[in-house]
Every structure is written in structure tokens, then in C-alpha cells.
PLY file of the C-alpha trace (Angstrom):
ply
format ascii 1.0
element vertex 455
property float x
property float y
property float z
element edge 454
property int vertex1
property int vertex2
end_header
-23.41 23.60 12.85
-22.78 22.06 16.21
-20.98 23.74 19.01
-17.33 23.06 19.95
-17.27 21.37 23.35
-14.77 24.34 26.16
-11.71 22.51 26.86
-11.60 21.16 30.90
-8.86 21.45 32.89
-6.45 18.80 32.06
-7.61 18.54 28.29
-5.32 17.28 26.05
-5.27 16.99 22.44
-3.37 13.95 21.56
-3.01 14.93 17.64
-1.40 18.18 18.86
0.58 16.70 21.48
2.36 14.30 18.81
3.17 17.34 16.57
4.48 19.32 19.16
6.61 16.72 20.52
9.91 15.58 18.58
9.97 12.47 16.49
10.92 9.61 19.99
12.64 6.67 19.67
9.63 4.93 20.30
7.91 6.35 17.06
11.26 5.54 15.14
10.59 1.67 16.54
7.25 1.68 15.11
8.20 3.46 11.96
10.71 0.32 11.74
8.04 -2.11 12.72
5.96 -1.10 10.23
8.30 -1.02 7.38
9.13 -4.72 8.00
5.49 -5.51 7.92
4.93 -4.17 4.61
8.15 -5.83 3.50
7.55 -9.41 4.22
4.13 -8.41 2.98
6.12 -7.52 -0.36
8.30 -10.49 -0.12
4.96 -12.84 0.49
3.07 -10.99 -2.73
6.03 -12.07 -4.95
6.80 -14.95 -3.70
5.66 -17.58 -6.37
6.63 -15.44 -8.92
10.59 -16.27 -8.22
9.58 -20.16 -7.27
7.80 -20.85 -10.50
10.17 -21.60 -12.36
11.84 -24.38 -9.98
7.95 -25.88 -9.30
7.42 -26.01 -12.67
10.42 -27.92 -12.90
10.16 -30.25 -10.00
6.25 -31.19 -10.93
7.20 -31.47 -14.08
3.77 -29.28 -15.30
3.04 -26.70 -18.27
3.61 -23.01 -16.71
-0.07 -22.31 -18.00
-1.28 -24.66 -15.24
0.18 -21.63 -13.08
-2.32 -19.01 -14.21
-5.24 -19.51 -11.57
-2.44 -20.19 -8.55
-1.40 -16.53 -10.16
-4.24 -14.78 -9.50
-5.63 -16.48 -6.50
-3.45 -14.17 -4.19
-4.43 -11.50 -6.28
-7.87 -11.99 -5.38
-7.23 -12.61 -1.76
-5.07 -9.32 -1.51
-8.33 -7.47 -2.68
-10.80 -9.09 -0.27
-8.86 -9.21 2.14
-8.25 -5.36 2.04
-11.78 -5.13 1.76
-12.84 -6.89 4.49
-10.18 -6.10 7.11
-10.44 -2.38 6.74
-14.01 -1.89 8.78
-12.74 -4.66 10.99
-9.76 -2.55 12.24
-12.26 0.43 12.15
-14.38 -1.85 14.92
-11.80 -3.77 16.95
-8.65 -1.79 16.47
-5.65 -1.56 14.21
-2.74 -3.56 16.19
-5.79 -6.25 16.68
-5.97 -6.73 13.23
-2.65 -5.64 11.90
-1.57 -8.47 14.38
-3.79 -11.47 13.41
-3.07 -10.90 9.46
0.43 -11.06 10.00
0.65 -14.42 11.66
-2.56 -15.41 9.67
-0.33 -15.09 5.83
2.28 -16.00 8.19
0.60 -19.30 8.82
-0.90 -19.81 5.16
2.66 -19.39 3.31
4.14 -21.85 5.70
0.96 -24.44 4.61
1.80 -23.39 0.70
5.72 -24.77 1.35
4.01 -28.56 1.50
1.17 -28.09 -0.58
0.39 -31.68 -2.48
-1.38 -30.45 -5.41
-2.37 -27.63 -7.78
-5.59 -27.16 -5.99
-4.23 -26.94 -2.55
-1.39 -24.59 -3.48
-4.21 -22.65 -5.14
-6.04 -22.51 -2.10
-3.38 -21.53 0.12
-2.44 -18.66 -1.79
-5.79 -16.87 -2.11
-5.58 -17.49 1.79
-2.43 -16.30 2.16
-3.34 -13.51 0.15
-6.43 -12.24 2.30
-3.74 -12.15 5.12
-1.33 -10.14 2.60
-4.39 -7.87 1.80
-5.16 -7.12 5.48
-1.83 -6.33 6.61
-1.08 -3.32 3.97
-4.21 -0.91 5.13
-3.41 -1.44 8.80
0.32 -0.58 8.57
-0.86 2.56 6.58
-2.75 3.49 9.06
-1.23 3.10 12.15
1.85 4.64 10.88
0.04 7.89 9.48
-1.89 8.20 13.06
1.22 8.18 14.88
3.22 10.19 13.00
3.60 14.56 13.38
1.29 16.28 10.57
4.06 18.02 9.38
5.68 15.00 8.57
3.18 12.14 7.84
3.45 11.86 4.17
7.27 11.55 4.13
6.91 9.24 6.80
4.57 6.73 5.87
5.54 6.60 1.92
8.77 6.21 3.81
7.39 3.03 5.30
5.67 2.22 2.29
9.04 1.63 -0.13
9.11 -1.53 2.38
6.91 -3.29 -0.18
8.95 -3.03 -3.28
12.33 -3.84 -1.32
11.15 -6.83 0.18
9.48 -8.34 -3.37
13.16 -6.90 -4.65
15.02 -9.28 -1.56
12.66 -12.12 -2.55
13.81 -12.25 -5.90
18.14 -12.41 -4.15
16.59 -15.19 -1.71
15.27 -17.29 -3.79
17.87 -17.44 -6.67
20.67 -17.98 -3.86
18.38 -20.74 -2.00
16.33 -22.65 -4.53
19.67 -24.31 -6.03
20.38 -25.74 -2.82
17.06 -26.02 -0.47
14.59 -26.32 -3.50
11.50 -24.14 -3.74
9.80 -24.37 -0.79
12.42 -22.93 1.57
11.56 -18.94 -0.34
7.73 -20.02 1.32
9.35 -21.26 4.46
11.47 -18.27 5.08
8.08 -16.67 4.08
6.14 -18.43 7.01
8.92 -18.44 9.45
9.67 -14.64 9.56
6.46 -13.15 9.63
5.51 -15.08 12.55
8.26 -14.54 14.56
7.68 -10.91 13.94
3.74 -11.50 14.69
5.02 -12.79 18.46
7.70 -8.73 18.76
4.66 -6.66 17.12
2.20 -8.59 20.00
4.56 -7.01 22.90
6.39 -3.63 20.81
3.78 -2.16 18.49
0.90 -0.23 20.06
-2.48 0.64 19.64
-3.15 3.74 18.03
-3.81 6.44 20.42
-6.44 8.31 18.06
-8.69 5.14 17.86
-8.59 4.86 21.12
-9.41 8.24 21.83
-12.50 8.09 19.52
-13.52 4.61 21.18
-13.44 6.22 24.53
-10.25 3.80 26.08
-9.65 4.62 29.98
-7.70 7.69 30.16
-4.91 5.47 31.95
-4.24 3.72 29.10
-4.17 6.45 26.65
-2.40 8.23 28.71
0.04 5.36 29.20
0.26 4.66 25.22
0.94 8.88 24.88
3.79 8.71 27.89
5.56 5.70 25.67
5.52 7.37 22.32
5.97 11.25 22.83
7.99 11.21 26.02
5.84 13.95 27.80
3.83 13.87 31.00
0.48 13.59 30.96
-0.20 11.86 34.87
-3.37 14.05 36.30
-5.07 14.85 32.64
-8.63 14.40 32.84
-9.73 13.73 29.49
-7.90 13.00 25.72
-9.39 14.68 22.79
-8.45 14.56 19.06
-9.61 17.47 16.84
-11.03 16.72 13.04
-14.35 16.87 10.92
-17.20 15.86 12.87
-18.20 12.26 11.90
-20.17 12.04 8.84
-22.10 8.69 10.03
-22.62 6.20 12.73
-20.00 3.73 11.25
-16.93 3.43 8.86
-18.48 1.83 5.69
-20.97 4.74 6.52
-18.03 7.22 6.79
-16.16 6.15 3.52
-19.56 6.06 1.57
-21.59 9.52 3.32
-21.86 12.41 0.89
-19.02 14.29 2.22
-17.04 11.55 1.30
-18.37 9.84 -1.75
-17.20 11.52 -4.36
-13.36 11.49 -2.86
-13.47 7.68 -2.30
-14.96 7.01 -5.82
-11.61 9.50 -7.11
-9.13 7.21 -5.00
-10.20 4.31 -6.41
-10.85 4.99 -9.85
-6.95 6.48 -9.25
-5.64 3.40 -7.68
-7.43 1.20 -10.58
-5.51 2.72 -13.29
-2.39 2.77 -11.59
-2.11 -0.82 -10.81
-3.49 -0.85 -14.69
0.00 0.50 -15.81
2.05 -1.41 -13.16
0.69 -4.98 -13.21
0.71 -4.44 -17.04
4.37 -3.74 -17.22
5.52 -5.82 -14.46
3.75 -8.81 -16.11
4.13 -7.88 -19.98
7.72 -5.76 -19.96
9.96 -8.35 -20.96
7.41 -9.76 -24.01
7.25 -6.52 -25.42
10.57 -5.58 -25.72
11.70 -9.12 -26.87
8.75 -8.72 -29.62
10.10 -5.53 -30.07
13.68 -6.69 -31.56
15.92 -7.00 -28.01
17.11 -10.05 -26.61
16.20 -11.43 -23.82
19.32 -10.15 -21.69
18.60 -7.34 -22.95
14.86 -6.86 -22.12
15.31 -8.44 -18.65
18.19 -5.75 -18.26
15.38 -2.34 -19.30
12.65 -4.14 -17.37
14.50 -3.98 -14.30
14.89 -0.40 -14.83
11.36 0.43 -14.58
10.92 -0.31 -10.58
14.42 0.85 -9.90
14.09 4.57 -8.80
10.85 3.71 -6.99
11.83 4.54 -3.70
13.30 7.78 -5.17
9.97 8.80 -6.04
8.15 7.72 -3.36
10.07 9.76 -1.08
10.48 12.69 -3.07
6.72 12.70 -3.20
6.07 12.47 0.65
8.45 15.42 1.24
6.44 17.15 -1.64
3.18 16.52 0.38
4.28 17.56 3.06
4.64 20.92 1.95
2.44 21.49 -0.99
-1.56 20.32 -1.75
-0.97 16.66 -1.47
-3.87 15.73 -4.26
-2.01 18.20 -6.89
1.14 16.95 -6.04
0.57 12.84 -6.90
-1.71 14.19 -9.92
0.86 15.84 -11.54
2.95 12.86 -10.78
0.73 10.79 -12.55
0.54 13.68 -15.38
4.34 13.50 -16.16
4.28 9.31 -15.47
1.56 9.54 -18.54
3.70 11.93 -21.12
7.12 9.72 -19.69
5.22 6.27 -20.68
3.95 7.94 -24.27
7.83 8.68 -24.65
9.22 5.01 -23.82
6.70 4.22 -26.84
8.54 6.29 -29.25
11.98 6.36 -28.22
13.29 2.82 -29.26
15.91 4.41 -31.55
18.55 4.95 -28.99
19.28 2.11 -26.32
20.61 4.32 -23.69
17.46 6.94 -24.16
15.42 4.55 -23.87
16.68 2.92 -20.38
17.09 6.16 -19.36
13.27 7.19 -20.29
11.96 3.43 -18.78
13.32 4.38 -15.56
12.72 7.94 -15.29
8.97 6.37 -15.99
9.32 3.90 -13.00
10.49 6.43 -10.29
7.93 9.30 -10.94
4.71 6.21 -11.57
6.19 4.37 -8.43
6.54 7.25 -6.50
2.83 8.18 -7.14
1.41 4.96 -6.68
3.23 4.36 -3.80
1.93 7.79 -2.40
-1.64 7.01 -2.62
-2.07 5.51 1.01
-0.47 8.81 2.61
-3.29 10.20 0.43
-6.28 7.97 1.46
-4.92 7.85 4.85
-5.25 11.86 4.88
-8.61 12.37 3.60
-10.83 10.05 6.09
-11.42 10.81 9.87
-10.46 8.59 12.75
-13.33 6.85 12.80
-13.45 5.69 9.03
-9.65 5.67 8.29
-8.59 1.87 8.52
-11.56 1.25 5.80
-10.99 4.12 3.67
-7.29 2.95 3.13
-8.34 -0.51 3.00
-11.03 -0.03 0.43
-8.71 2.10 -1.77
-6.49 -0.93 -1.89
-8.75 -4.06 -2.24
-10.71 -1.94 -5.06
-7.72 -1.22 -7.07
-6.00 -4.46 -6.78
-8.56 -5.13 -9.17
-6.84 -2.97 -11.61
-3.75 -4.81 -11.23
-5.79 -8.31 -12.41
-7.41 -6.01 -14.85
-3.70 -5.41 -16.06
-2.32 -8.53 -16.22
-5.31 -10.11 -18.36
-5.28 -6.66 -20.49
-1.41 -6.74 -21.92
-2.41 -10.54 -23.18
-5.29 -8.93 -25.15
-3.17 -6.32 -26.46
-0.08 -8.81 -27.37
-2.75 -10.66 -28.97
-3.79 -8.10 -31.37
0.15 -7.97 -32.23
-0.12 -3.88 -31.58
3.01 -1.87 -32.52
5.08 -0.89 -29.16
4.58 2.82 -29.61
0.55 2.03 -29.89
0.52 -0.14 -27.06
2.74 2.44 -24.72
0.53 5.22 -26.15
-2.81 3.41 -24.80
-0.79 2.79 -21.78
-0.69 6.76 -20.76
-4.39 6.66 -21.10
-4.76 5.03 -17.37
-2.42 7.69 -15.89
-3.93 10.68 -17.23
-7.22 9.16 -16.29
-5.57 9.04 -12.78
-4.39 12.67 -12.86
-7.93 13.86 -13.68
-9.84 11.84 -10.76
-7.15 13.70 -8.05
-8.38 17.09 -9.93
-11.92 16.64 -9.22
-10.99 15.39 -5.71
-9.00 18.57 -5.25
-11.45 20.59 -6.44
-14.22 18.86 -4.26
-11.53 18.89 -1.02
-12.96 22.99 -0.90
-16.18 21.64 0.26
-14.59 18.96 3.10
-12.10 22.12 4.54
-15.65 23.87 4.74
-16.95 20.94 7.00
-17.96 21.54 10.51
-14.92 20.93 12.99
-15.48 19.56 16.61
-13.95 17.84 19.77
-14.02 13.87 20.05
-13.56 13.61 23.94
-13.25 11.29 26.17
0 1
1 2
2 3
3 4
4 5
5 6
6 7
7 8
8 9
9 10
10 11
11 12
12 13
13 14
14 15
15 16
16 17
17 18
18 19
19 20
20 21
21 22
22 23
23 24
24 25
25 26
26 27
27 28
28 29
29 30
30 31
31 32
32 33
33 34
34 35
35 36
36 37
37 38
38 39
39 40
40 41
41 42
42 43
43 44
44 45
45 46
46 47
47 48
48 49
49 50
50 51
51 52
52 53
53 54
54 55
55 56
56 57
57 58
58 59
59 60
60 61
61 62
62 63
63 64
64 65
65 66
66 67
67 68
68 69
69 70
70 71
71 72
72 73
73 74
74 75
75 76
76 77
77 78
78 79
79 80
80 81
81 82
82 83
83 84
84 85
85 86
86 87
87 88
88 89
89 90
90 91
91 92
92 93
93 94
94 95
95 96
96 97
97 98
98 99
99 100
100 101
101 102
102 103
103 104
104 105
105 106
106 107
107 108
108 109
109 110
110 111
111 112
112 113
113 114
114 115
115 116
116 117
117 118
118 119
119 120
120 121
121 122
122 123
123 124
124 125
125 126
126 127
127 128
128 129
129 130
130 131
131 132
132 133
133 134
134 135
135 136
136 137
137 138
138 139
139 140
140 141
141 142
142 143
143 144
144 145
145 146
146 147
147 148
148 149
149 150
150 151
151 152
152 153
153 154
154 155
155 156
156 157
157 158
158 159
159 160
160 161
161 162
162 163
163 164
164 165
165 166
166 167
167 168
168 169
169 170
170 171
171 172
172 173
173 174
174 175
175 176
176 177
177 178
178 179
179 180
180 181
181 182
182 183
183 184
184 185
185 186
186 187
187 188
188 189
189 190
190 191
191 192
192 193
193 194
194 195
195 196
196 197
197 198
198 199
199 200
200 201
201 202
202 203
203 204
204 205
205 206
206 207
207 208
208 209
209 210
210 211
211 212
212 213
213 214
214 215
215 216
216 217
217 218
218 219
219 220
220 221
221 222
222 223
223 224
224 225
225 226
226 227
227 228
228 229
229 230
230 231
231 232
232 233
233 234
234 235
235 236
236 237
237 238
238 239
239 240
240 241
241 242
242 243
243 244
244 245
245 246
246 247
247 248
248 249
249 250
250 251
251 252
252 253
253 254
254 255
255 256
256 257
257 258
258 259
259 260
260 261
261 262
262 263
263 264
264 265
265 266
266 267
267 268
268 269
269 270
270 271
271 272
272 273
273 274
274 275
275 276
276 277
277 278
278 279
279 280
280 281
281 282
282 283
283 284
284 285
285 286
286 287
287 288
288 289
289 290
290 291
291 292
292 293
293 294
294 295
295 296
296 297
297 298
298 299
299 300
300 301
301 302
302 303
303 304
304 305
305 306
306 307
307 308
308 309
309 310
310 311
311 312
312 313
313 314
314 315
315 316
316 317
317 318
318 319
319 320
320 321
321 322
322 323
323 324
324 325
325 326
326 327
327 328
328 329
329 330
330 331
331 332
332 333
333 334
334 335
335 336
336 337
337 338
338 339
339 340
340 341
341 342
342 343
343 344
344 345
345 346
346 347
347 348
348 349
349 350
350 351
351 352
352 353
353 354
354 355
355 356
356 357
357 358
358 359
359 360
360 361
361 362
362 363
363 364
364 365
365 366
366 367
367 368
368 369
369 370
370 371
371 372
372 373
373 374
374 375
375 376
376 377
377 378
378 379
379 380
380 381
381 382
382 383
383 384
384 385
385 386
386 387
387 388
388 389
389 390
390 391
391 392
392 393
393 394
394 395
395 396
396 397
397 398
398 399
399 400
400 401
401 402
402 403
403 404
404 405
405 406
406 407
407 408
408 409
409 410
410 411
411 412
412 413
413 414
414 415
415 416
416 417
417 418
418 419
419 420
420 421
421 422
422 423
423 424
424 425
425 426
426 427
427 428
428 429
429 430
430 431
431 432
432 433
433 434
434 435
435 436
436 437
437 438
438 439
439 440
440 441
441 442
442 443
443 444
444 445
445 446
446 447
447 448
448 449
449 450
450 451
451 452
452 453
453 454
């Protein structure tokens, strides 16, 4: 066990400090910050989605041709998840968080004139390594900035950003395709997130616990600390933040030591199945209830039930995690998302049950998902948490291609909808039982020695 270091005169610990402090303007500006990063993010990830149907049009091509342009940003938002995470570990999070932004920025602008297939293909697995990058970052700077007692509600808080902004996409492009054709929804897409790149270069800081842990001058975290809490900290000698001793020299060594392994392995086996369930629905909803008898008004109308109540639930869940054990919390989330989606399957007797059921489904499933960055975000020191987050995401976003390619199959074998909705809980209780074993495992990391990271 190694000694804590005896606090010096003028010691402060910047963690405590923030918690102490009320919730400043300055924190409600990067809160705000934040939330439009992960929107445009959102609007950017749905993006072709809306403008398909007008490209398809207008290059007079089979939808099928579609598929790969489809997935490329799929693929892109899990690499570059992957790969930005230790980056931002490394260099910093507003460094990163910074360049992504006027990086997808950049590439969506490029997609607007893209000549062929192949380019536009291209430019949106680019695009979507920019996309992937900015999530994790956002994540974490908001959690490290943000009171203890509050950080959950705060950053899922920031998180229902995503699904709002794909949501605006979707009102953007059906009022501006008609008139400006497809490629001002990837303009607009370009355009805003760079502007916003050049205000997050001047308004968003760096986080004050990295640069605690990368031993920053004390005059500029004590600068930084001034601007976000408000208190006075002129004279203090040194900055420390107090959490688990670091587990290894580096952040892929963090995420991956023993103390650790068996949690990350949980969150992204979790995240897998849940972007199972959602990228299966989101992609698949509409077939199956058309195959199932309704018409197409009809299943457009229940589909859009499903991500309805998701900010409900994602908020609901941060002020749950707040206050109770934040793994058993989003497990039993997933736990009643599972039994809610095995109902859907069997309840196609009574229209009005049914919506009722589909969105019930969506808020609790949405509002776990949703909560799984808080979660990741919580587990992982300083030093390891931009790639923990990161990882989390770019791993599970394979679960969301994984869904996708999986309703197909199941269409294919022209399953029943209570069979298919019954496999469908499957994922989610697979979900709930990886956050068990992390929760039970979470008794050996409280046991984990505690010291001073000082600078």
C-alpha cells in the first residue's frame, strides 16, 4: 500500500473544490457547449439517413447502392472513438474535442459536392471518425467538470443532445430539401460545426483534472479553477486531485490493467447489446410492423414512438445515479427495457397498448443506453478516462452494425413478430447481467489503494 503524500500549505484539491462550490455560470456555459457538440454530432450521424431519399432521386440510383455509404460512418464512428480516446488521454481533451469538431465539420461540408458513390463513401467514413471522436471527449470533459453529487444528471443531461439534434435533422431536411436540394442538410452540417469549432477554441476549457495529473503550471490551473468555480485560489502552492492510484504507466494500460479488465470487458459487452436492440429497431421498426398487418402511416406513426420519451429516461436515470449504485440502477433499466420489449411482441391486439408499450420501451432502453457514458466516465481514473469512454463507444458501435445486418437475417427467415421481439430481450438481459458482475466486481476497485496526484 503506498503512503498518502501530508497536504502543504496552500494544497488544494481541485475535485473537492468543484463540489464544494455552486454550479457557476461558467460551468452552465460549458454544460451548453457541450450539449451542442453532441447535437450536431447527432444531427451529422443522421444526416444521410433524411437525404437519401432526395439523392436517390436526383442520381437517379437503386437505394441498395446506399448500403456501403450506410455503414461507412458507422465504421468511422467506431474507429474514430477508438483511436481518439488515448489521444485525448495524451494531449488533452479540448485539444482533441476541438480538432474532431472542425475535422467532421470539414468532411460533411466535402460530402455536400461529392461526384460519385465512392467519394461520398469516402467522405462519410471520414466524417464519421470525426463524429466518433467528438462523443468520448464531450463525455468526458463534462463529467470532470461537473460536482460529484451531480455528474450523472449532468452529463446524461448533455447527452439527450444526440437524439435531439438527429430528431432536428430529420425537421431540417424535410423543410429544406424541397427548396435547396439535398446537399444544403450536409451544408448546414459543415457550416455549423465549424463555426462552433472557432467559440469552443476561445470558451471551452481544458479540463482542470488532466491538467492536474499532467503537472500544468499552477498559474494556469489555478487560472482555469478561478474561471469555473468563482473562488480564490492566488498564493496556492500546489493542485491535487484525489482517486485510485494509477493502475499503469498509460491509458490503454489503465483501461486494460487487472483492476480494470473485467469492468471494461462488462461496459462493452453492455454497450454491444444495446446498440443491438437500438440499431435493430431504428433500422427494422417500420418493416416489421408493416409485415405485421399496419400500414405504413401507421407503422411510421408507432416507430416514432419508440425514441420519443428518450430524454425522459435519460434524465430520470442520471438523477437515479446520482443517488443510488449507478451500475444497479442502468441494469435494472436494461432488466425492465428486456420484459417491456418481450411485451411489444405480444401485445399487437390492442393499437393503443401497443403504442403505449413501444414507447414506454423507448424511454426506459434510451434512458439506459444513453446513461452508459456517465457510467464509463465514472469507473476510470483521470489518467485513463478519455479512453475508457472512448473505447466503450467505438467497441459497441459495433453492435449497432451488428444490428442493422441482424434484423435483415431475421426478416429473412420471415419470423413471427412476437418471436423476433422475444429474441430481441435476449441482448438487454444480457446487458443487465454484465452491470451485475461489474457491480459485484466494483467491491474489489472501492478496496483499491487511494492516494494524492500533486503537482
Amino acid at each position: 500500500m503506498q503512503p498518502s503524500s501530508p497536504p502543504a500549505i496552500g494544497t488544494v484539491d481541485v475535485q473537492t473544490l468543484i463540489d464544494n462550490r455552486p454550479f457557476s455560470a461558467y460551468q452552465w456555459a460549458i454544460l451548453v457547449l457541450c450539449f451542442l457538440i453532441v447535437a450536431i454530432d447527432g444531427f451529422d450521424t443522421a444526416a444521410m439517413g433524411y437525404v437519401a431519399p432526395a439523392l436517390v432521386q436526383d442520381w437517379n440510383i437503386d437505394k441498395s447502392t446506399l448500403g456501403p455509404v450506410m455503414s461507412a460512418a458507422l465504421f468511422g464512428l467506431a474507429f474514430g472513438a477508438i483511436f481518439a480516446g488515448p489521444m485525448a488521454d495524451r494531449v488533452g481533451r479540448k485539444k482533441v474535442l476541438v480538432l474532431s469538431v472542425f475535422f467532421f465539420g470539414a468532411c460533411s461540408l466535402a460530402t455536400a459536392f461529392s461526384p460519385t458513390l465512392a467519394w461520398l463513401t469516402v467522405l462519410r467514413f471520414l466524417t464519421g471518425l470525426g463524429l466518433g471522436a467528438a462523443m468520448p471527449n464531450a463525455v468526458t470533459l463534462m463529467s470532470e467538470f461537473a460536482p460529484a453529487k451531480r455528474r450523472a444528471v449532468l452529463v446524461n443531461t448533455m447527452f439527450c443532445g444526440f437524439p435531439l439534434g438527429a430528431a432536428a435533422g430529420g425537421f431540417f431536411a424535410a423543410a429544406v430539401i424541397p427548396h435547396f436540394g439535398w446537399q444544403s442538410v450536409l451544408l448546414f452540417g459543415g457550416v455549423a460545426p465549424l463555426v462552433l469549432g472557432v467559440i469552443l477554441v476561445f470558451a471551452l476549457p481544458e479540463s482542470i483534472r488532466f491538467m492536474v495529473v499532467r503537472h500544468y503550471p499552477t498559474s494556469r490551473i489555478a487560472a482555469a479553477l478561478e474561471r469555473v468555480t468563482g473562488a480564490n485560489v492566488a498564493g496556492v502552492e500546489r493542485f491535487t486531485i484525489h482517486e485510485t492510484a494509477p493502475a499503469a504507466s498509460s491509458a490503454i494500460g489503465t483501461v486494460l490493467a487487472p483492476r480494470y479488465r473485467l469492468g471494461s470487458i462488462m461496459l462493452w459487452l453492455t454497450y454491444f447489446m444495446g446498440l443491438v436492440i437500438f440499431y435493430l429497431l431504428t433500422s427494422w421498426l417500420p418493416t416489421l410492423m408493416k409485415d405485421a398487418g399496419f400500414s405504413i402511416q401507421r407503422a411510421s406513426l408507432l416507430t416514432a414512438l419508440f425514441p420519443l420519451g428518450g430524454g425522459i429516461g435519460t434524465i430520470a436515470a442520471g438523477w437515479m445515479m446520482d443517488r443510488l449504485n449507478p451500475n444497479k440502477v442502468v441494469a435494472a433499466m436494461y432488466a425492465l427495457a428486456g420484459a417491456l420489449i418481450y411485451t411489444v411482441g405480444h401485445g399487437m391486439g390492442d393499437q393503443v397498448l401497443l403504442g403505449i408499450l413501444i414507447f414506454l420501451a423507448g424511454t426506459v432502453m434510451n434512458g439506459a443506453q444513453a446513461s452508459m457514458p456517465t457510467l464509463a466516465a465514472g469507473f476510470y481514473p483521470t489518467q485513463g478516462r478519455a479512453t475508457g469512454v472512448a473505447w466503450m463507444l467505438g467497441i459497441g458501435r459495433f453492435g449497432g452494425i451488428t444490428g442493422a445486418l441482424l434484423g435483415g437475417e431475421l426478416l429473412r427467415m420471415h419470423l413471427g413478430f412476437d418471436t423476433i421481439f422475444t429474441l430481441l430481450a435476449v441482448p438487454a438481459f444480457i446487458a443487465t447481467a454484465a452491470l451485475i458482475v461489474k457491480s459485484l466486481n466494483a467491491r474489489d476497485e472501492v478496496r483499491a489503494t487511494d492516494v494524492v496526484a500533486s503537482h
